[in-house]
N, C-alpha and C positions, 0 to 999 in steps of 0.2 A: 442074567441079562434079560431083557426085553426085545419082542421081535415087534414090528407094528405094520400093519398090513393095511392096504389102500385099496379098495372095489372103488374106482371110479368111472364115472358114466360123462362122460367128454359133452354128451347130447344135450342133458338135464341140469349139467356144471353140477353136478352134485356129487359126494365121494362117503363113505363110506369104510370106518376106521373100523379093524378087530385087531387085539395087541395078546399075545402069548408069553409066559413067562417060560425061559428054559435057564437049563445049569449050565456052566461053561463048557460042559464036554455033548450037551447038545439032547440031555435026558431029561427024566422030569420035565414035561410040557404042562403046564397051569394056563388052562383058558380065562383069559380074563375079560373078553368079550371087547362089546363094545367102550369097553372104561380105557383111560390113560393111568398109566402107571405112575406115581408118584414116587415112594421108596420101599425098599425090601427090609425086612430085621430081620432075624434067625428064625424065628418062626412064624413069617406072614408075609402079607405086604399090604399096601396101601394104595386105592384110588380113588378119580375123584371121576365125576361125568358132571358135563354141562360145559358153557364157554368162558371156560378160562379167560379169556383175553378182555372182556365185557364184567367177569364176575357176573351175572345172570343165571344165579341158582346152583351155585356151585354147591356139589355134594359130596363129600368125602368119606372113604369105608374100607375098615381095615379088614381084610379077611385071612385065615390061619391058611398054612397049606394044606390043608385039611378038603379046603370047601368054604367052611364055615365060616358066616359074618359074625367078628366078634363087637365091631363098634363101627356106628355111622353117627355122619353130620344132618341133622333137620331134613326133609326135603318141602319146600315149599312153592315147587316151580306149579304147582294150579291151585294156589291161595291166592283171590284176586286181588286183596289188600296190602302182598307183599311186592313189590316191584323189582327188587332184586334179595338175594343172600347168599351169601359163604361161608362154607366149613370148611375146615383142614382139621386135619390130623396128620401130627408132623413125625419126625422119624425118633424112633426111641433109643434114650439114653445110655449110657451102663448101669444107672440106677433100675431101668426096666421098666422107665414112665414115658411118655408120648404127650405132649403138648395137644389139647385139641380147641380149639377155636372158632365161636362162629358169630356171626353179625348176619343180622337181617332188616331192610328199609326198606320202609311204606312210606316216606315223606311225612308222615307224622309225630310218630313213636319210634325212633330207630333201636334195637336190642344191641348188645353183645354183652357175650356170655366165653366164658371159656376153662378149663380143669386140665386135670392129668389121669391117664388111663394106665393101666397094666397090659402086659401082653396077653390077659384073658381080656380085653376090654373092660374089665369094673373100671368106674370111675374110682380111684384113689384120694385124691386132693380136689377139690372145687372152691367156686364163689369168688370166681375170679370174673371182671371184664376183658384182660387181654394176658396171655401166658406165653413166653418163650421157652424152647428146649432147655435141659436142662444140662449144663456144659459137666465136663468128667470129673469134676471138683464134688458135685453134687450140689449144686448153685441155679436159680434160672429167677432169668426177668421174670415179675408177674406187677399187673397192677390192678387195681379196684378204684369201683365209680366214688366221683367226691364232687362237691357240690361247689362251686367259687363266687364270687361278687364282685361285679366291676364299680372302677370308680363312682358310674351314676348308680350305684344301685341294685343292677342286673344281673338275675343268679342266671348260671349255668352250667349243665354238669362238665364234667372231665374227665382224666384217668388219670389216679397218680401210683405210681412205681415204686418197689423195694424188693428183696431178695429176699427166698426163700431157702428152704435145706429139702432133701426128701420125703421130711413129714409135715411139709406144708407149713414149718412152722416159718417166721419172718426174722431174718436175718439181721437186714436192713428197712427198717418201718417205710413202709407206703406214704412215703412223704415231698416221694421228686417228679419234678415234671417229665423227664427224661433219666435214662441210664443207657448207657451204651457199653459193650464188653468188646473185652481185645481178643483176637484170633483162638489165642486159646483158652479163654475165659478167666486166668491170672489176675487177671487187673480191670475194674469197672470204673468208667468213667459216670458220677452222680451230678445232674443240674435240679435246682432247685432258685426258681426264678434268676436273677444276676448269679448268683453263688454256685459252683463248681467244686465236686469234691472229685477225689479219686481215694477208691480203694480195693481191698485186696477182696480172694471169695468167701473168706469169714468177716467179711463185714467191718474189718479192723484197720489198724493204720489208718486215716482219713486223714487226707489232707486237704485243707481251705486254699 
């Protein structure tokens, strides 16, 4: 569990957060400072610093209980050309991978980028635009940039979606505009402009 502590100053309206990680019998205290705590795995945990609520430079890092950072998100909060960005790094699997995640916008060029980590933080699987956790099947949303044409003419990028297995490989081809999974990741619902599939997490049964 997490303790989260508040130094605030009533005068200056300003407050100041320091969050403590302890075990449920009240041992093992992990200083986690000024960061909010995200989630815990078996051996680490996860935080992010900066304002959530704005996304404005949001930074995420996973550390061992150790001490040690084993994997962070970008930080670009004093690059003038970047106006906002966000990492996560999300909670890991049974497979033993972590989804991480990051986009960053300058009103020009906007990025994202996203992969899967192990619990020593190496990156494992990449080359992804947007990645989801990976459900207990061993199954997760991922999709990558693709390029479209509108009726007059006019390209512009996108994301499109397909499933993966643990070795990154694709499941179900990067070909939907959406996919959405049911509570226990069973069943994926697939869109592909009008057209609607449903299927299982091997990628099989499809129904139109």
């Amino acid at each position: 569990s997490a303790v989260r502590y508040y130094d605030v100053d009533a005068e200056n309206h300003s407050q100041k957060a320091h969050t403590y990680l302890i075990k449920s019998d009240g041992s093992a205290v992990y200083d986690i400072g000024g960061y909010s705590l995200m989630n815990v795995s078996d051996e680490g945990y996860t935080v992010y610093n900066g304002d959530i609520m704005t996304g404005n430079h949001i930074v995420s890092m996973y550390f061992g209980f150790d001490g040690k950072l084993r994997a962070s998100t970008p930080n670009t909060a004093d690059d003038s050309d970047s106006f906002s960005s966000y990492g996560n790094i999300g909670e890991f699997a049974k497979n033993g991978l972590a989804n991480v995640t990051y986009s960053e916008y300058n009103g020009d060029d906007n990025f994202d980028t996203a992969y899967y980590i192990d619990k020593d933080g190496n990156t494992v699987i990449e080359g992804f635009r947007d990645a989801m956790p990976f459900s207990d099947y061993g199954i997760a949303v991922a999709g990558i940039a693709s390029e479209s044409t509108d009726e007059d003419g006019t390209k512009y990028k996108n994301t499109v979606y397909g499933l993966i297995n643990s070795k990154g490989e694709w499941v179900v081809a990067p070909e939907y505009d959406y996919i959405e999974t049911s509570e226990n990741h069973s069943l994926v619902l697939l869109r592909k402009g009008s057209d609607v599939y449903l299927a299982d997490t091997a990628g099989e049964s499809r129904i139109a």
